[in-house]
TORKOL-270184 format. One record per atom (N, C-alpha, C, O): residue in one letter; x, y, z. Coordinates in steps of 0.02 Angstrom, whole numbers, plus 50000, padded with zeros to 5 digits. Layout:
<rs>
AXYZ/...
</rs>
This chain:
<rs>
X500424994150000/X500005000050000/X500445006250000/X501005005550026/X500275013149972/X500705018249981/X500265023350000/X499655023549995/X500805028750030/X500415034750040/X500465039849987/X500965042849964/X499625040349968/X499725046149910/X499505052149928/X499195051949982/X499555058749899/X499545064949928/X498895064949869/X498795061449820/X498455071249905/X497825074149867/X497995081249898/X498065082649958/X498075086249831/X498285091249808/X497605094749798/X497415095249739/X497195097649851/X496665102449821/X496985109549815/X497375111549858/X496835112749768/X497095116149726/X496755123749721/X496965128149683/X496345124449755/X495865127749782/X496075132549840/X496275131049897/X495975138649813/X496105144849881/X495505146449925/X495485149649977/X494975143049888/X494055145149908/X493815139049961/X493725133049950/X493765143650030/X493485137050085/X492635134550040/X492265138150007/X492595128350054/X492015123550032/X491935123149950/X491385121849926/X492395124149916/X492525124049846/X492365116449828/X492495111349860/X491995117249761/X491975108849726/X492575105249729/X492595099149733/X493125109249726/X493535106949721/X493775102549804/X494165097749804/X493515104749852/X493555102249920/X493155096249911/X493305091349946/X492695095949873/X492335090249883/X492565086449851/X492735081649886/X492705085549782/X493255081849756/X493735078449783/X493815072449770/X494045081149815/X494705079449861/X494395074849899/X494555069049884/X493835075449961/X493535070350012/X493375065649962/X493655060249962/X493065066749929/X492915061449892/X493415055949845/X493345049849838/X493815059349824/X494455054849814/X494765049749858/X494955043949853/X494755055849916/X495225054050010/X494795046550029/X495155041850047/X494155045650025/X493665040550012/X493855035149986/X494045030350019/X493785035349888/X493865030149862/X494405026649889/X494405021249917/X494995031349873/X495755027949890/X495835025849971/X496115020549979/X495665028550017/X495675022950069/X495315019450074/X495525015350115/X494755017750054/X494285011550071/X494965006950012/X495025001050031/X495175007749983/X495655000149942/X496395000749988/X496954998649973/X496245003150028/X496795001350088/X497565005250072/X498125002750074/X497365011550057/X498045014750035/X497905022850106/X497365024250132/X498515026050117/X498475029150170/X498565034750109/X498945033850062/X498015042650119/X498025047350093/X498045052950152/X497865053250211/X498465058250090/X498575064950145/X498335069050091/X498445068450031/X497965073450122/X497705078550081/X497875086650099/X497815088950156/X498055089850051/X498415098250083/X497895101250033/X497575098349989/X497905108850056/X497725113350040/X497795120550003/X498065125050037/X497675121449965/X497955129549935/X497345134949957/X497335139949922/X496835134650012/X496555137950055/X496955139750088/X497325135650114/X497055148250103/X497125152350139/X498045152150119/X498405156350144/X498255148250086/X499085145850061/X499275153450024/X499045155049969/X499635157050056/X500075165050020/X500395165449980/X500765169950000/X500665163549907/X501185164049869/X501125169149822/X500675169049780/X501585174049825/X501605181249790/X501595177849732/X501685172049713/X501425185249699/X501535185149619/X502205181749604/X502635181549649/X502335178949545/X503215179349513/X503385184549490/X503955184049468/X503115190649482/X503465195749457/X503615197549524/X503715203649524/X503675195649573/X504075198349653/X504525195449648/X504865195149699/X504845190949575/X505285188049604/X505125179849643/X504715179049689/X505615173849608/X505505168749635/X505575168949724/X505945172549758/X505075163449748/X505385162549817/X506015158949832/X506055153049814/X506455161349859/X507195155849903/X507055153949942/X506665156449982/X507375147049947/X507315141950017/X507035145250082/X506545143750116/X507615151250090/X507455154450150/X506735159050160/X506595162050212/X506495158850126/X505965163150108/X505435159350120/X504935162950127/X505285152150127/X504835149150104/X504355150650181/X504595151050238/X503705151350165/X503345152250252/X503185142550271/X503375137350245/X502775144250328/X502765137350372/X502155135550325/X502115129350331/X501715137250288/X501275134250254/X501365130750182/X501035126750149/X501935133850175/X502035132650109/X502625128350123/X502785125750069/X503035126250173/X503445121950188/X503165116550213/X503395111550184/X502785115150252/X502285110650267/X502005106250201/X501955100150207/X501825109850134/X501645107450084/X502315102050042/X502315096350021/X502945108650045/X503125104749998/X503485098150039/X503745093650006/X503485097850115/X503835094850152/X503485087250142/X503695081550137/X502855090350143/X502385079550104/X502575077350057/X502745071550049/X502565083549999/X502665082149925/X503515079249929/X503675074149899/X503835081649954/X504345076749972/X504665070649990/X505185067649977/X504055069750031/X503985061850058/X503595056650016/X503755050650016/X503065059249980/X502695054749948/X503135052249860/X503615054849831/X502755046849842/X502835045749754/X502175046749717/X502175045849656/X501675048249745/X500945051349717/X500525053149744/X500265051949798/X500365058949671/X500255065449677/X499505064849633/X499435063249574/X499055066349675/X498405069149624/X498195074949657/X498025075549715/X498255081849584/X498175086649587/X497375090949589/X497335095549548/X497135090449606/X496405092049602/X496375099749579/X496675103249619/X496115102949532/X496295110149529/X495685110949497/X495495106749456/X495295116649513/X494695120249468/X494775124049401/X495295125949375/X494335124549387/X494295130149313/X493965134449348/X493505134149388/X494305138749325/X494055145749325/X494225151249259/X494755153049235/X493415153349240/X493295156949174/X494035153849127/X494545156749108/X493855147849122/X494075143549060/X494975143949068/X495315143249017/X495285145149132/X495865145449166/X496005141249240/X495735135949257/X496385144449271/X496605140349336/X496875142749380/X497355145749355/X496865143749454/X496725146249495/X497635149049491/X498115145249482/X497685156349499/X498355160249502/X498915155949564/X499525156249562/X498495152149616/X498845151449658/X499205144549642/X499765143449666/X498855139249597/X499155134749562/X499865138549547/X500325139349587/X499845141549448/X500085143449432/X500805146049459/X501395144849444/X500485150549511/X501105153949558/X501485148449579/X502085149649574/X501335141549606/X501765137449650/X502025134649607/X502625133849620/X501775131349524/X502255127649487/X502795132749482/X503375130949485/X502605139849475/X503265144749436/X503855144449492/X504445143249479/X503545146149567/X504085146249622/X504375137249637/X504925134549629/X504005135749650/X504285129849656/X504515124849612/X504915120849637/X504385124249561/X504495121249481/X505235124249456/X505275126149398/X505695124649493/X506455125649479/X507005122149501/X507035119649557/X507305121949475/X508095119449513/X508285120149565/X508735115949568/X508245123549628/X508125124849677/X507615119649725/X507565119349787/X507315116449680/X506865113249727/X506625104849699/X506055102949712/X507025100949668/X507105097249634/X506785091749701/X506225090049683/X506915089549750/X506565087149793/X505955083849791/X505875077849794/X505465088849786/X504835089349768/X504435084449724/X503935081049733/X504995085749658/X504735081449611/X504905075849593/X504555072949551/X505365073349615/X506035069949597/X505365061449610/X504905061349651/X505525055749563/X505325048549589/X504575049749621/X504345047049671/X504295054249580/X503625053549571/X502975051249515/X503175049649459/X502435051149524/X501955049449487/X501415055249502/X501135055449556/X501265060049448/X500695064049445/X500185063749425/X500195062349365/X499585064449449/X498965065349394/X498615069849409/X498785072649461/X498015072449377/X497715077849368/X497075075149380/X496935069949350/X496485078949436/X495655081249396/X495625088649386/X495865093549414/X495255087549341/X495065097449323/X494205095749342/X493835091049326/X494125102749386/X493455101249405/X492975107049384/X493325111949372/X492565107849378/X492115113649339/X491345112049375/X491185106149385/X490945116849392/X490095116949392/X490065114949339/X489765109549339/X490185116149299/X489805114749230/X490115108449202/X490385104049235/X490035108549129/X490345104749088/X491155103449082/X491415097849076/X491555110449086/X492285111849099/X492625105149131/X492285100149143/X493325105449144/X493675102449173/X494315100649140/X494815098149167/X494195102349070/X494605099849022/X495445107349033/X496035105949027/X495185113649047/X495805117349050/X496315115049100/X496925114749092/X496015113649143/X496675112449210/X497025106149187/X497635105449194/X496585101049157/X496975098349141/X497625098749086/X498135095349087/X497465103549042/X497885105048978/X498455109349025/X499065108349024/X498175113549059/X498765119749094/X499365113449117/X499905111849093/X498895110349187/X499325104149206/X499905101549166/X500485102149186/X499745098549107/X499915093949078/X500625099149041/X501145096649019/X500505105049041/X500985110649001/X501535109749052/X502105107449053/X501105112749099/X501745114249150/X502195108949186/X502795109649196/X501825103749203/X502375097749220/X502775097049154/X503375098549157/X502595095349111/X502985093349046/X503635097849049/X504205095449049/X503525103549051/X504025108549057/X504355107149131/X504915104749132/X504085108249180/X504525105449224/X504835101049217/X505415102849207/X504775095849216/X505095089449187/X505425088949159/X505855084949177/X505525092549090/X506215093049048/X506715099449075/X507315099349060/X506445104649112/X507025108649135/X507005108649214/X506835113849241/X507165103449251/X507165103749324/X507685100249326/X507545094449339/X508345101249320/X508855096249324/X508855088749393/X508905088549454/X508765084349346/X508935076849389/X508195075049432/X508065072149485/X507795078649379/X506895076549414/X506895072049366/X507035073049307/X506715065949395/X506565057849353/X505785057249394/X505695053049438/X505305061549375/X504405059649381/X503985059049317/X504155061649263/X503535056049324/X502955055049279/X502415057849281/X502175059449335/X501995059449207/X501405063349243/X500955056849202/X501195053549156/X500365056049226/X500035050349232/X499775054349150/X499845060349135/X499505049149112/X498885049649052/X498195050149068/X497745053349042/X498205046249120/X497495045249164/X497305053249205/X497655056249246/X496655055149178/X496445061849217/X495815060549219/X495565056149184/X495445064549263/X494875064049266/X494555072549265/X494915077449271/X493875072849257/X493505078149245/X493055076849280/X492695071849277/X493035082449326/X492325081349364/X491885086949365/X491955092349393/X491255084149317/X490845091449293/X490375089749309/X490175083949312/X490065095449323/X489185095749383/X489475094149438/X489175089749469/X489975096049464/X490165093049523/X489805094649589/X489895091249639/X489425099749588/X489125102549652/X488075096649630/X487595095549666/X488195095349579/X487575090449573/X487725084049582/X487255080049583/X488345081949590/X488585074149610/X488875073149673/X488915067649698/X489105079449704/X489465077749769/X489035082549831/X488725087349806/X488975081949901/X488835084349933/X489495089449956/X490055090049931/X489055094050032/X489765096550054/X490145090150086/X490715088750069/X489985088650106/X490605082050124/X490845078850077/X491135073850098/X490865079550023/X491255074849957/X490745068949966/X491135064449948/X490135065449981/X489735060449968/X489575060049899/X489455065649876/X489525054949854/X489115054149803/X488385053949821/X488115050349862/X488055059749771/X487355060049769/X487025059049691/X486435057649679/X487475060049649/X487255060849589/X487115056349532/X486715051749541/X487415057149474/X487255052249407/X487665045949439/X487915046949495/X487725040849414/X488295034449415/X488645035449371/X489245034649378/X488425036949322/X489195037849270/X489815043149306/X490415041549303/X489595049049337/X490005050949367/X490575047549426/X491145048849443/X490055042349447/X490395037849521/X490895033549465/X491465032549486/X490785031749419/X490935025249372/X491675028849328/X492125026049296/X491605032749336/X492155037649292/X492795039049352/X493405038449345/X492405041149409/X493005041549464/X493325035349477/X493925034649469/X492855029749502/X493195024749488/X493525021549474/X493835017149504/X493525023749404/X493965020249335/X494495023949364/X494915020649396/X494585031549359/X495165032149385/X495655032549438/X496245034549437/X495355030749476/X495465028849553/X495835020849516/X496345021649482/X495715017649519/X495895011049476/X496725012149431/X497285009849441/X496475016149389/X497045016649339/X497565019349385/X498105016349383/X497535024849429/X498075027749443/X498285025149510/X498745027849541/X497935019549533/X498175014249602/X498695009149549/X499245006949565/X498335008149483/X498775004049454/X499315004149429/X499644999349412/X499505012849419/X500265013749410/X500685014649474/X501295014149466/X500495015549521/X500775015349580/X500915007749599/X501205006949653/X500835005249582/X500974996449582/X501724996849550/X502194994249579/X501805000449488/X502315001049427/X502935003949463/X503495001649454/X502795009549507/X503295013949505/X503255014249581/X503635017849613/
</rs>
């Protein structure tokens, strides 16, 4: 069994995106795997035009974060759309933390992505995602991680999940998480 990290991605207390996450935190421990889940609620990271953060710079919230992401080999990123984009505070942490400087982080991992949307959406976070690791990945000197193929989309999400992350909704939605709850337990078998 391993411990995987759940990455809500979300600066907004009770966000779909919170529910997502419980609801993930769910599937994956009931199949007997230990999950930690962090937060980008209430999480501070300046603009990059302030200038990247240095080691010494880093606050206790944002060290706390990358201090799991350290310890673990998987990573599911949970991140919202917003107006057909993705939350600045994402963004901000791949740019500060997504350097040479912090190779740690990423190093002998496995990533995957949901992009979550009210609506239909879900599909941007995943594309941003998929940009920005890629790029990390080829310029982070001596980072040997993977970003999974397997993503999921979770749309209508406030009509399928409660505030507690419960399933209330369609089954195809339950049947889709599933699947990837599945696929991405099954590369963690691999790696």
């Amino acid at each position: 069994m391993h411990n995987i990290l759940i990455i809500n991605c979300s600066p907004r207390p009770g966000s779909n995106s919170g529910k997502v996450t419980k609801y993930l935190q769910a599937l994956i421990s009931a199949k007997g795997h230990t999950v930690t889940v962090k937060s980008f609620e209430g999480l501070e990271i300046r603009s990059i035009g302030a200038g990247y953060i240095q080691p010494e710079e880093v606050t206790p919230e944002q060290q706390d974060i990358l201090d799991v992401l350290a310890a673990v080999k998987h990573v599911i990123w949970v991140i919202p759309e917003y107006n057909r984009g993705v939350p600045a505070e994402f963004l901000s942490f791949t740019h500060h933390f997504g350097t040479k400087k912090y190779p740690f982080i990423w190093n002998d991992k496995v990533h995957s992505v949901v992009g979550v949307s009210s609506g239909i959406g879900g599909r941007e976070p995943i594309f941003h995602f998929a940009k920005a690791f890629n790029y990390l990945i080829s310029d982070v000197n001596g980072v040997n991680c993977y970003v999974s193929a397997y993503s999921l989309q979770s749309i209508n999400t406030q009509d399928n999940l409660d505030e507690s992350g419960n399933f209330i909704g369609d089954q195809r939605y339950a049947d889709n998480a599933a699947k990837f709850v599945d696929r991405f337990l099954g590369i963690t078998t691999h790696v």
